[in-house]
N, C-alpha and C positions, 0 to 999 in steps of 0.2 A: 598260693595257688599257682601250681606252673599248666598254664595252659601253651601248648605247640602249633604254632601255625604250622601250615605245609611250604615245602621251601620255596622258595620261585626261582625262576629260571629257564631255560631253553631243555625240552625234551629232544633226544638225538636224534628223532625221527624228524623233528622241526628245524635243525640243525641241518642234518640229509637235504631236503627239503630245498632249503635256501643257498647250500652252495650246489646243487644241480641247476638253481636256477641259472648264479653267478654263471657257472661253466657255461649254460647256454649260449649267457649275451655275450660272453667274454670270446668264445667260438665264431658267434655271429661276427663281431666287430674286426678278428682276425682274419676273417675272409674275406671280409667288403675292406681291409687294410692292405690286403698283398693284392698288386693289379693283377689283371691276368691277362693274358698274351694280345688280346685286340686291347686293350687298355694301353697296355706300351705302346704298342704300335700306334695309336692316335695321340698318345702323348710325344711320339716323337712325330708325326706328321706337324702337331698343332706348331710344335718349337720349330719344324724347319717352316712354317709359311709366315712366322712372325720374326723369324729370322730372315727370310727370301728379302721382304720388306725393309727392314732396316740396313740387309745390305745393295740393296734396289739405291734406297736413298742416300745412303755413302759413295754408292757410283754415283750420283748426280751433286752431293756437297765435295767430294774430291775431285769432280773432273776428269776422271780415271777411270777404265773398266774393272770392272769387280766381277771376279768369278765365285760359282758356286761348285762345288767338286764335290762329286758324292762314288763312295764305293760300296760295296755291301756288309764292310767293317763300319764306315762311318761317312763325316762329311766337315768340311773344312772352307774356311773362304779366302779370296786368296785376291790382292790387286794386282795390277799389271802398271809397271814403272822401269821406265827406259827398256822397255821391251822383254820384261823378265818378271816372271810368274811368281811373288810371291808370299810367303801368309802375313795375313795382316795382322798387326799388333795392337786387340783391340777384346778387351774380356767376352764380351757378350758373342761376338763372333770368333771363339777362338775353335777350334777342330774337339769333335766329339764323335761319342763314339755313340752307335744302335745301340737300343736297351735289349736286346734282339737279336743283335748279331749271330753271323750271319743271315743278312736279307737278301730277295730278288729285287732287282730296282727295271722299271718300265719306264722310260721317256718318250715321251708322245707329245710334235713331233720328234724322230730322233735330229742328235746335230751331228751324223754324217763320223763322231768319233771312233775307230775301232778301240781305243785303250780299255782296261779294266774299270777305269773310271769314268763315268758322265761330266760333263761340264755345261751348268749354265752359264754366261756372260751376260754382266747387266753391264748395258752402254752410259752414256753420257746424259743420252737422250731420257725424256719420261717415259717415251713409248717403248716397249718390248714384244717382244712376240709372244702368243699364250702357247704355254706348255702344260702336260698333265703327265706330275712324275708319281709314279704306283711302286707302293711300298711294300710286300709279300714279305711273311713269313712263316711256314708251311700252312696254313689253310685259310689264312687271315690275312687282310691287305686291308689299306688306305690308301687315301688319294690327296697330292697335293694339287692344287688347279690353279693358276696363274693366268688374268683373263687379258695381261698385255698392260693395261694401262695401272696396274701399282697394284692390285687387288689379287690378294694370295687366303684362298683357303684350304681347308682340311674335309675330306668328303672321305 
């Protein structure tokens, strides 16, 4: 006696089916994966106010003024030693570029430079003056806020 079962297996409409679903979340996931232009843009305010900080606190463990120099390609730090400006050799503060670039850069208040570049100086001192530097790029901006006494955020 040959009796035949029915074969088992996936019907192609089941098949259909399940990789529609795949492309769905696989779709979903590649677009919450690529940032998108205010994303950068707060990913690079966050890194420069935790950067401001660390080199806030390197002017006061070295003794020395530490500049912050920002243009609308990027931004770099820089100490001041025997009266000459310059980059400091140190990973975490090395010179980088906007995810962005070209950006509009606002300093408020400003410090009176006409160059293409901004410069903050962090003194010796713990105290600084608050500044609020606005980071634009076409219709989208952040805010870094500096409230003087060590405290840098992203707004």
């Amino acid at each position: 006696m040959n009796i035949r079962h029915g074969q088992r297996g996936f019907t192609l409409l089941e098949l259909l089916v399940v990789l529609m679903i795949f492309g769905l979340i696989l779709g979903a996931v590649t677009i919450n994966a690529v940032p998108g232009q205010q994303q950068r843009l707060e990913n690079d305010a966050r890194r420069i106010a935790l950067l401001l900080q660390l080199a806030r606190d390197e002017a006061i463990v070295r003794n020395l003024p530490v500049a912050f120099e920002v243009d609308q390609n990027g931004y770099r730090f820089l100490v001041r030693e025997d009266r000459i400006w310059s980059p400091i050799k140190d990973d975490m503060l090395r010179e980088r570029s906007f995810q962005t670039a070209p950006v509009q850069l606002l300093l408020q208040p400003k410090n009176g430079d006409t160059s293409t570049a901004m410069r903050i100086i962090f003194g010796r001192e713990p105290v600084d003056k608050p500044f609020l530097l606005t980071i634009k790029s076409d219709d989208k901006q952040v805010s870094v806020r500096a409230d003087g006494i060590g405290h840098f955020s992203m707004e």
